[in-house]
ZADO-1210 file (C-alpha; in nm, 4 decimals, padded with zeros to 6 digits):
<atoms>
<atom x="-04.6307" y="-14.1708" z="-03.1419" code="UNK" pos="1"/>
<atom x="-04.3263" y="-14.3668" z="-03.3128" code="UNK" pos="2"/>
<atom x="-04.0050" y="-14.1920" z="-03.4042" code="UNK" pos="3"/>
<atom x="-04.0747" y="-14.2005" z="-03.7637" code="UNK" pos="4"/>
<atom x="-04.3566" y="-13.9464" z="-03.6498" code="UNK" pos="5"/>
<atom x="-04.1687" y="-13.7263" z="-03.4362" code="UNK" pos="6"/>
<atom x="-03.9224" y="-13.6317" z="-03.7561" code="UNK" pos="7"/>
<atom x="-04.1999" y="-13.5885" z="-03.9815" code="UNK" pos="8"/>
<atom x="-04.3303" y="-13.2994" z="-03.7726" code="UNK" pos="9"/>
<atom x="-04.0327" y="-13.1730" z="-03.7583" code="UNK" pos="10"/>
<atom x="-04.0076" y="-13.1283" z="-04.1596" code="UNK" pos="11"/>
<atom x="-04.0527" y="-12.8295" z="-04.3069" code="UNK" pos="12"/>
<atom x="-04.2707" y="-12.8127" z="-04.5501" code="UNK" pos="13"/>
<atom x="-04.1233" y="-12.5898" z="-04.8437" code="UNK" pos="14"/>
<atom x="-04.4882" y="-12.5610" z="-05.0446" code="UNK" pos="15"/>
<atom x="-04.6401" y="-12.4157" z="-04.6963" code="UNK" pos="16"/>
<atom x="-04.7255" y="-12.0695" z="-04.6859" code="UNK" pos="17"/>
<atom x="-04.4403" y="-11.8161" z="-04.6564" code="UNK" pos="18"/>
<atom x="-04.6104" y="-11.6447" z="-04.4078" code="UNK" pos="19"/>
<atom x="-04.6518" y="-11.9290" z="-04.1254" code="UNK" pos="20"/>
<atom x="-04.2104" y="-11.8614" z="-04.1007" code="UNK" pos="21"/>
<atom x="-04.2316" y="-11.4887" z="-03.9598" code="UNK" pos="22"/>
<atom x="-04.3222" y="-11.5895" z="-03.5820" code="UNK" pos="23"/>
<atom x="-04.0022" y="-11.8129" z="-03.6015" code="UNK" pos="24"/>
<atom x="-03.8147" y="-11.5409" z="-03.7114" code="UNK" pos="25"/>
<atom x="-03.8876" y="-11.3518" z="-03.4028" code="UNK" pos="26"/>
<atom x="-03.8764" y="-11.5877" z="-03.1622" code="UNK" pos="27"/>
<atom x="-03.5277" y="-11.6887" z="-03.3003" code="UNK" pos="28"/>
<atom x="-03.2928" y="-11.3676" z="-03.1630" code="UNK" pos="29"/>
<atom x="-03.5242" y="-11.2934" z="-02.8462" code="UNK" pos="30"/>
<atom x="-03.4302" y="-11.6479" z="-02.7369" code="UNK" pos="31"/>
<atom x="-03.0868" y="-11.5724" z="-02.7961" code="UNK" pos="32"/>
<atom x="-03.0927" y="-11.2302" z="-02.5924" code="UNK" pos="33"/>
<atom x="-03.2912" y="-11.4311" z="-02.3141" code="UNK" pos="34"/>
<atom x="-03.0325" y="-11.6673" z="-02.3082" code="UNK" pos="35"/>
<atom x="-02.7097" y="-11.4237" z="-02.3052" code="UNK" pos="36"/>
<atom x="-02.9180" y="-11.2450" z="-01.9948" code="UNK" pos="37"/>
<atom x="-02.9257" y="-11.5369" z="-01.8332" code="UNK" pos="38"/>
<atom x="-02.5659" y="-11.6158" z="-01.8269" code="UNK" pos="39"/>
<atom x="-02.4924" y="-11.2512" z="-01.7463" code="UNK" pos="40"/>
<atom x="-02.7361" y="-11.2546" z="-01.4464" code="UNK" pos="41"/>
<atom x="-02.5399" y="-11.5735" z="-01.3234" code="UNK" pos="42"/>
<atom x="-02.1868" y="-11.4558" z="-01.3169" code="UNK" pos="43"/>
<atom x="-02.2646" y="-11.1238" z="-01.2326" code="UNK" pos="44"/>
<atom x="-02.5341" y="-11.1839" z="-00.9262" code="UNK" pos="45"/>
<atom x="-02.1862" y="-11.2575" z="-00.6629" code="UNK" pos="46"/>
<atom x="-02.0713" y="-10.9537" z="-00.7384" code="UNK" pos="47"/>
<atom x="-02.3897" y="-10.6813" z="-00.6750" code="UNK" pos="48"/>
<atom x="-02.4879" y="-10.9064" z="-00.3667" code="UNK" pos="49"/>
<atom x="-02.1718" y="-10.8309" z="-00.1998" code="UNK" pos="50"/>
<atom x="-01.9645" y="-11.1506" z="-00.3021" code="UNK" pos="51"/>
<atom x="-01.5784" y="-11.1571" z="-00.1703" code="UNK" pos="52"/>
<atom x="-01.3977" y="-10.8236" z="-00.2199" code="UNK" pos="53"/>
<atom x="-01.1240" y="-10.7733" z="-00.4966" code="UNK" pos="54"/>
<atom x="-00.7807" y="-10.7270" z="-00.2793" code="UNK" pos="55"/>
<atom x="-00.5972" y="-10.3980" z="-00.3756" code="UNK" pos="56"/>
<atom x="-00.2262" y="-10.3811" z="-00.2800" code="UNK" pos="57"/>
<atom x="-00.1628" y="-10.0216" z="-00.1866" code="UNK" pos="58"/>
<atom x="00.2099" y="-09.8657" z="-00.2716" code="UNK" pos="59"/>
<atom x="00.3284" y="-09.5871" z="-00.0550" code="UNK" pos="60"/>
<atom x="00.5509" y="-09.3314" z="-00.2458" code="UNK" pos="61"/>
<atom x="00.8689" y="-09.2653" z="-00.0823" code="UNK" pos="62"/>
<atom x="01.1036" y="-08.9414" z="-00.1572" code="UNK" pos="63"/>
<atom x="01.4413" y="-09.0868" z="-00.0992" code="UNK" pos="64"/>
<atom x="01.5303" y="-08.8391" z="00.1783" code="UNK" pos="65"/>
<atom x="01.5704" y="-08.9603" z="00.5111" code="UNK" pos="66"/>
<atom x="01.3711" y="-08.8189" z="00.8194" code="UNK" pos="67"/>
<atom x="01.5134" y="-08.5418" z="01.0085" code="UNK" pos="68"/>
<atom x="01.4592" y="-08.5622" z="01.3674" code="UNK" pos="69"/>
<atom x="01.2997" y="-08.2233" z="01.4909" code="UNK" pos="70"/>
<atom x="01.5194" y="-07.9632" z="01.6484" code="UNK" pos="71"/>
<atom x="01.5312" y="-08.0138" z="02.0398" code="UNK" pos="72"/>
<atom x="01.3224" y="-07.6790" z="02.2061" code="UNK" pos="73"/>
<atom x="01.4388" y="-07.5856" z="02.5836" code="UNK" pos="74"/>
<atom x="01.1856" y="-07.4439" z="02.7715" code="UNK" pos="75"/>
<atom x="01.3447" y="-07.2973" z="03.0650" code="UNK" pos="76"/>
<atom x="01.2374" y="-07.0266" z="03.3392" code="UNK" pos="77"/>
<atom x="01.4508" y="-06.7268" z="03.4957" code="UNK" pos="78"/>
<atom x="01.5698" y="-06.3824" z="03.5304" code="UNK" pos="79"/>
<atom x="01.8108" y="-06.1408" z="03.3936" code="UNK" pos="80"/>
<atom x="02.0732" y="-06.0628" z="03.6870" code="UNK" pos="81"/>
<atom x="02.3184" y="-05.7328" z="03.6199" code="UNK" pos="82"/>
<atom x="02.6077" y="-05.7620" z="03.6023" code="UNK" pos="83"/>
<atom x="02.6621" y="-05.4034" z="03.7946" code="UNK" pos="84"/>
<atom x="02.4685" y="-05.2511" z="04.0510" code="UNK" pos="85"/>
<atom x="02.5167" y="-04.9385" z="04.2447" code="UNK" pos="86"/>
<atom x="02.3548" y="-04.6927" z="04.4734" code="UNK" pos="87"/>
<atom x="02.5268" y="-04.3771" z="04.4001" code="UNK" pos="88"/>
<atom x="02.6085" y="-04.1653" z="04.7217" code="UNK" pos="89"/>
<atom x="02.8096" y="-03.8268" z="04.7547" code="UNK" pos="90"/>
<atom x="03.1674" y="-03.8282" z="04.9099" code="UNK" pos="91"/>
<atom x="03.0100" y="-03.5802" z="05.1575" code="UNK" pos="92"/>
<atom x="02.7059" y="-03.4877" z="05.3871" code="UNK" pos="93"/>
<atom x="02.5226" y="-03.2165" z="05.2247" code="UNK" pos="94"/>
<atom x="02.1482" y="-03.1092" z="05.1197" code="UNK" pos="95"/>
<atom x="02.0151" y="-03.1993" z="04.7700" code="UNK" pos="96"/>
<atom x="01.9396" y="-02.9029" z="04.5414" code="UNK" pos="97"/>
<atom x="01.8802" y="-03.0916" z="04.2184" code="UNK" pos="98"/>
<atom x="01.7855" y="-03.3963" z="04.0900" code="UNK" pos="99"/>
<atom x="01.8898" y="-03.4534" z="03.7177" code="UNK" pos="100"/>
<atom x="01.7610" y="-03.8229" z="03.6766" code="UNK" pos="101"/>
<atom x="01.4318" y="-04.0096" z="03.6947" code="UNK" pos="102"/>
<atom x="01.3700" y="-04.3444" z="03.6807" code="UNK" pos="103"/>
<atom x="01.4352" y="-04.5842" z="03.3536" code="UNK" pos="104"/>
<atom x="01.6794" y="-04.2871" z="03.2367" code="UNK" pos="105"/>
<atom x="01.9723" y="-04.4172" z="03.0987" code="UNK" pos="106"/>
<atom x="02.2894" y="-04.2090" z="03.2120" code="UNK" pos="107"/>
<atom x="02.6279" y="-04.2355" z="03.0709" code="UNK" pos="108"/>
<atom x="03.0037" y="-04.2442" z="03.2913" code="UNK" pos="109"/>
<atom x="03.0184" y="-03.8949" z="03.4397" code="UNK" pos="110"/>
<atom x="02.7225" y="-03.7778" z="03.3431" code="UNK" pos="111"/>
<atom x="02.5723" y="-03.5357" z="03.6586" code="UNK" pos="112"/>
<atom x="02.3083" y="-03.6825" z="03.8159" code="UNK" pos="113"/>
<atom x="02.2841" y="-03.4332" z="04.1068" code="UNK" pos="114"/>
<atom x="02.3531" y="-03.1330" z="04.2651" code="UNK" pos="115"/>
<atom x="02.4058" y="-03.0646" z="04.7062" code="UNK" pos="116"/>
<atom x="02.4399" y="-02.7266" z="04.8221" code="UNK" pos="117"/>
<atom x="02.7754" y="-02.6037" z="04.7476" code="UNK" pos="118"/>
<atom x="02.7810" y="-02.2936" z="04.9382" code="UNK" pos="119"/>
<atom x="03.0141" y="-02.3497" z="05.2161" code="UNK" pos="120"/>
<atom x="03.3048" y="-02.5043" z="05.0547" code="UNK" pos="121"/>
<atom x="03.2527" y="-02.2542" z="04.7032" code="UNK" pos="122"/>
<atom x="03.3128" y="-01.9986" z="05.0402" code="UNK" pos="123"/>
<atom x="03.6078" y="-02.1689" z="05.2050" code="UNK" pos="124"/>
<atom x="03.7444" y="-02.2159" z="04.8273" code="UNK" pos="125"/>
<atom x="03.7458" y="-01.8669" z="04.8107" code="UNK" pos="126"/>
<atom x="03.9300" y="-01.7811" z="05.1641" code="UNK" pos="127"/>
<atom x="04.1852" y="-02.0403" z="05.0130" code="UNK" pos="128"/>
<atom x="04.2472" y="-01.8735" z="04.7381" code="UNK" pos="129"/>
<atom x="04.2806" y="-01.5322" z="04.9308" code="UNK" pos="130"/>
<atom x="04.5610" y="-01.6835" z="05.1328" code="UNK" pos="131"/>
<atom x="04.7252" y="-01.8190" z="04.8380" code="UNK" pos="132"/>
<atom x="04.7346" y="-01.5320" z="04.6661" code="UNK" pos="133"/>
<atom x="04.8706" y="-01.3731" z="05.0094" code="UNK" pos="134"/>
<atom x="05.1191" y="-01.6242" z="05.0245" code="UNK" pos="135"/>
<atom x="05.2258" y="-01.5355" z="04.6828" code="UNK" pos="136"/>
<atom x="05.2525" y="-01.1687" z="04.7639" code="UNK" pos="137"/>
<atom x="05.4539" y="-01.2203" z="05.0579" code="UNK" pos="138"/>
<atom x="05.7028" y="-01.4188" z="04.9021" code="UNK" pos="139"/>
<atom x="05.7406" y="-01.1788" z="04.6698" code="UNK" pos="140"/>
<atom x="05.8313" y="-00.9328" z="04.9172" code="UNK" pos="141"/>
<atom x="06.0879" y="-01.1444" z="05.1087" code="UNK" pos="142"/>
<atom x="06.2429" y="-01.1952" z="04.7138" code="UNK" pos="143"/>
<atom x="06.3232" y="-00.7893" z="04.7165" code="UNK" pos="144"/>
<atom x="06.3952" y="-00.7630" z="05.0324" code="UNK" pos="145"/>
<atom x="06.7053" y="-01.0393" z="04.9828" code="UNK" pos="146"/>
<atom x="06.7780" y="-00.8690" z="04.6628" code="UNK" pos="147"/>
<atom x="06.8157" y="-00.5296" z="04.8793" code="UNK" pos="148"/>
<atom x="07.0052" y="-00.7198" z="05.1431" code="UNK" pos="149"/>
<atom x="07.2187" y="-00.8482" z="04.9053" code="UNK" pos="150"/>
<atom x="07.3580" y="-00.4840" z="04.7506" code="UNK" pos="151"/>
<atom x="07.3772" y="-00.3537" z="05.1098" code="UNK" pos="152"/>
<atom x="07.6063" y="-00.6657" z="05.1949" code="UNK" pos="153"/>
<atom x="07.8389" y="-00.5659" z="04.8739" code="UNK" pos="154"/>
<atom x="07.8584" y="-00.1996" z="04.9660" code="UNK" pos="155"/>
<atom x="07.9445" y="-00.2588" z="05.2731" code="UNK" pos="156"/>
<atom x="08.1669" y="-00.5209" z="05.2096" code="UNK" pos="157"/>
<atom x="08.3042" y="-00.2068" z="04.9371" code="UNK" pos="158"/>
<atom x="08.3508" y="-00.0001" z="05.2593" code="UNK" pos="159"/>
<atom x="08.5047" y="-00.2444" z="05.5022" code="UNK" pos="160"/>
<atom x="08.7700" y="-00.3236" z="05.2492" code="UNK" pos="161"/>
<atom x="08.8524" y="00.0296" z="05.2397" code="UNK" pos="162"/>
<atom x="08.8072" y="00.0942" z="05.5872" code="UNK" pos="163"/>
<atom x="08.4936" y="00.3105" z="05.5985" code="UNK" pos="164"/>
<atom x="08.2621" y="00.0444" z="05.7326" code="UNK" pos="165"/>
<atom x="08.3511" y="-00.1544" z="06.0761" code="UNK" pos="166"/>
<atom x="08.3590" y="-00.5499" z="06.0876" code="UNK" pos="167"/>
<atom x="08.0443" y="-00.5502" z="06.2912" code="UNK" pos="168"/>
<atom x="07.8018" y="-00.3577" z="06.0103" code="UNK" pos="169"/>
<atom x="07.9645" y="-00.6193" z="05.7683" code="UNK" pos="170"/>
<atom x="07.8225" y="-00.8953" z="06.0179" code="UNK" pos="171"/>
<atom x="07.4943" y="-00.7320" z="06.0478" code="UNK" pos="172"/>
<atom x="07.4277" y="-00.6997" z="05.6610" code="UNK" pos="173"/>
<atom x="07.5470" y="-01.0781" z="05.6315" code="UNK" pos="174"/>
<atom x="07.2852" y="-01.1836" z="05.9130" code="UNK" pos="175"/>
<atom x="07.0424" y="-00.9489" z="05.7935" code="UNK" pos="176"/>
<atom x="07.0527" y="-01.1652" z="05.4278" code="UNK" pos="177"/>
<atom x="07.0913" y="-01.4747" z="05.5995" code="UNK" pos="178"/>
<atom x="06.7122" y="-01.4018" z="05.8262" code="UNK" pos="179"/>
<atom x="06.5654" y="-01.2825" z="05.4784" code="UNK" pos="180"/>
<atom x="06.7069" y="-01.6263" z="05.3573" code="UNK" pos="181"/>
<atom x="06.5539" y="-01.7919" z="05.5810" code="UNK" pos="182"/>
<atom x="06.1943" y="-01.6127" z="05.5627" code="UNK" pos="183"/>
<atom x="06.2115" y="-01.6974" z="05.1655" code="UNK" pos="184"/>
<atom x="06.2013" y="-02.0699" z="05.2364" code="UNK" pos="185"/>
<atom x="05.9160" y="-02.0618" z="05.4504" code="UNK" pos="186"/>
<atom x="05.7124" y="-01.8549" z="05.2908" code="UNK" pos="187"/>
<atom x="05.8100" y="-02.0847" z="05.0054" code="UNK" pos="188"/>
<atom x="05.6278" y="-02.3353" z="05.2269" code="UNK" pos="189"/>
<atom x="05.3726" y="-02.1741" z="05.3064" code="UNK" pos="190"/>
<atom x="05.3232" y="-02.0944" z="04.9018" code="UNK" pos="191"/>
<atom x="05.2856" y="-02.4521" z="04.8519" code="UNK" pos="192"/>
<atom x="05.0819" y="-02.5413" z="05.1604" code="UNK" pos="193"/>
<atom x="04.8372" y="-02.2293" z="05.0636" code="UNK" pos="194"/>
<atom x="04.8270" y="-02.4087" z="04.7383" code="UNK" pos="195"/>
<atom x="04.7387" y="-02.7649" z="04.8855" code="UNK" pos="196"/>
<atom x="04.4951" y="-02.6132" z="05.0648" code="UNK" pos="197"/>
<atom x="04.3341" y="-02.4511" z="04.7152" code="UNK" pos="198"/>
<atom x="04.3475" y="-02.7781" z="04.5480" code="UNK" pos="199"/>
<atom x="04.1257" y="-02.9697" z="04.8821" code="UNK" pos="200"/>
<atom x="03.8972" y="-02.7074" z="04.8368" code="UNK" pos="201"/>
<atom x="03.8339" y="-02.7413" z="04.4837" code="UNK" pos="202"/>
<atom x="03.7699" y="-03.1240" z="04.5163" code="UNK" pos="203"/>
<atom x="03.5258" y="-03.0820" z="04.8037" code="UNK" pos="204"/>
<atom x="03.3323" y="-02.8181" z="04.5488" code="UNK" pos="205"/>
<atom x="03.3414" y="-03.0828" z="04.3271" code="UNK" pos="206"/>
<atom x="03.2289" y="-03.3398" z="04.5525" code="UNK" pos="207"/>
<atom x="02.8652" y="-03.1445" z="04.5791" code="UNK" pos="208"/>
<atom x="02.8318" y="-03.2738" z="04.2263" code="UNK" pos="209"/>
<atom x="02.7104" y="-03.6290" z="04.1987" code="UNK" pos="210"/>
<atom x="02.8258" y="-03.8428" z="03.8628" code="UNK" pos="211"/>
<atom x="02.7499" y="-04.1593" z="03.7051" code="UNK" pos="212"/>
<atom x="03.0606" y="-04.3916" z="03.8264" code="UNK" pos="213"/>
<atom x="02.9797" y="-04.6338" z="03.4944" code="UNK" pos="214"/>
<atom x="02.7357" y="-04.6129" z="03.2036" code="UNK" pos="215"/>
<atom x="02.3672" y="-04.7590" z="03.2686" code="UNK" pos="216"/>
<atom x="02.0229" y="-04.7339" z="03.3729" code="UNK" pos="217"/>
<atom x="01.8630" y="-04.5412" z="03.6546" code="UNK" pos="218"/>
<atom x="01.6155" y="-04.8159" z="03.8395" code="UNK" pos="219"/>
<atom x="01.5359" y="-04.6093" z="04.1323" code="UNK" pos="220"/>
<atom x="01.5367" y="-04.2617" z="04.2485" code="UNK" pos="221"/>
<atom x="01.6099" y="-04.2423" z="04.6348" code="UNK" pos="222"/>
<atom x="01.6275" y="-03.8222" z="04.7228" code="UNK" pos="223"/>
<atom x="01.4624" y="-03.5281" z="04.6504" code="UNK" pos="224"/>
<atom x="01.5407" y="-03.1416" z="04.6348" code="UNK" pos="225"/>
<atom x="01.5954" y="-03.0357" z="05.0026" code="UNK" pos="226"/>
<atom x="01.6833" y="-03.3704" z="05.1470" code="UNK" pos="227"/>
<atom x="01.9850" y="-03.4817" z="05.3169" code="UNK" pos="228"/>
<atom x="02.2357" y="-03.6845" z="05.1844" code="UNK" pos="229"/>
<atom x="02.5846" y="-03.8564" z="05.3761" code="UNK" pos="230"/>
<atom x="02.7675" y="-04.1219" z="05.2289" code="UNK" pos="231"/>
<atom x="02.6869" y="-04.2812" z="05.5763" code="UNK" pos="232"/>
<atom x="02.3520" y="-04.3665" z="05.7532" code="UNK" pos="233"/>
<atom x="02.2694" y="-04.1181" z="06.0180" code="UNK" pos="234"/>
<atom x="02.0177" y="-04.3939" z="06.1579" code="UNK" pos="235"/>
<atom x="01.7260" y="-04.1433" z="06.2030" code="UNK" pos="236"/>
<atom x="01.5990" y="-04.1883" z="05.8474" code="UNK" pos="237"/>
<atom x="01.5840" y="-03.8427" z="05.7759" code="UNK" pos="238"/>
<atom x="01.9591" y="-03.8552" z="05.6057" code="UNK" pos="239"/>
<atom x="01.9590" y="-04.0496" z="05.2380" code="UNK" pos="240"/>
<atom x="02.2543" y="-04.2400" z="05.1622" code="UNK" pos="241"/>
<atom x="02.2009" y="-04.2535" z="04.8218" code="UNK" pos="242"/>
<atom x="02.0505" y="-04.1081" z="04.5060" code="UNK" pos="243"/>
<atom x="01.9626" y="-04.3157" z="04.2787" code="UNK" pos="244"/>
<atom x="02.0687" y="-04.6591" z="04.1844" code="UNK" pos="245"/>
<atom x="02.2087" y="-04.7783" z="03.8705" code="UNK" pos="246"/>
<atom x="02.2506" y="-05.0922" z="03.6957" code="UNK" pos="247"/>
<atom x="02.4271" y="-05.1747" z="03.3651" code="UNK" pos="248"/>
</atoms>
């Protein structure tokens, strides 16, 4: 067929039928949808079949503050160390009556933590006292008696000068005030040793009381009612040395 033919198929012929147009009109659009799915299923096949993956640049936020290096933790091991420590003794041998303190009690300075038997010196306290207040009396005495000696001395000092009393009862009165003299100042002494002797006493009475020499806590308890205690060790182990002990 010659190209003359070709074209005059291809002319439309405008007496034809209206009706042989409508398939054209149909075929029109779909062919135009085909064709746009076509190109969409070629640029868009790389992608769903796992083509080369989009590159993403990711930003990391920042505050502004600069990092603080974390505080340095000391892990260490020990023990707590007193800085006193004391076994508390009595100043004398003696046996235990009471106990005041247990252990864990915290005691202040002072504070009575036991009792010893207090019998014998309360009793040599008293003889003490007795010869004080003997001492006291006799003294007293020897003061009248010089006060006597002394008004005999003037009277007869009165008579000598008038010649009614001899030189030698003069001398007698004088010697007489000067003995009484002399028995003043010791019993004087004697005052004052009887008082000594009142105050020892008194200090070993208080001695059978045991105190607290500084404020703290009681960590052991080392006697018991009825038991022996010295400040120093009798070596048989049936004399304590000590009460308690104390730390502050």
């Amino acid at each position: 067929m010659d190209k003359k033919a070709q074209l005059d198929e291809l002319k439309i012929d405008r007496d034809a039928p209206r009706g042989a147009g409508r398939p054209l009109k149909i075929l029109i659009p779909l062919a135009i949808i085909g064709g746009l799915a076509v190109v969409a299923w070629a640029f868009g096949v790389p992608y769903f079949r796992g083509g080369a993956p989009i590159e993403v640049e990711t930003a990391t936020a920042s505050t502004g503050v600069a990092a603080m290096p974390a505080a340095a933790v000391l892990d260490a091991t020990g023990y707590v160390v007193a800085r006193r420590q004391a076994t508390v003794s009595s100043k004398a041998t003696g046996k235990v009556v009471e106990v005041l303190v247990e252990e864990g009690m915290r005691v202040e300075e002072g504070q009575l933590l036991a009792t010893l038997d207090a019998s014998l010196p309360q009793a040599q306290l008293a003889l003490q006292q007795s010869q004080l207040a003997a001492a006291e009396t006799a003294l007293d005495e020897i003061r009248t008696s010089i006060e006597q000696a002394k008004l005999d001395l003037e009277r007869t000092r009165n008579l000598a000068e008038r010649e009614l009393a001899s030189q030698a009862e003069l001398d007698r009165n004088r010697i007489a005030l000067k003995a009484l003299e002399a028995r003043f100042e010791y019993a004087e002494r004697q005052l004052e040793i009887a008082r000594r002797g009142v105050e020892v006493q008194r200090l070993l009475v208080e001695d059978m009381e045991i105190r607290a020499p500084f404020a703290g806590v009681v960590i052991a308890k080392a006697a018991q009612p009825g038991e022996m205690i010295s400040p120093v060790s009798a070596g048989g182990g049936f004399t304590r040395t000590g009460i308690c002990t104390i730390v502050d």
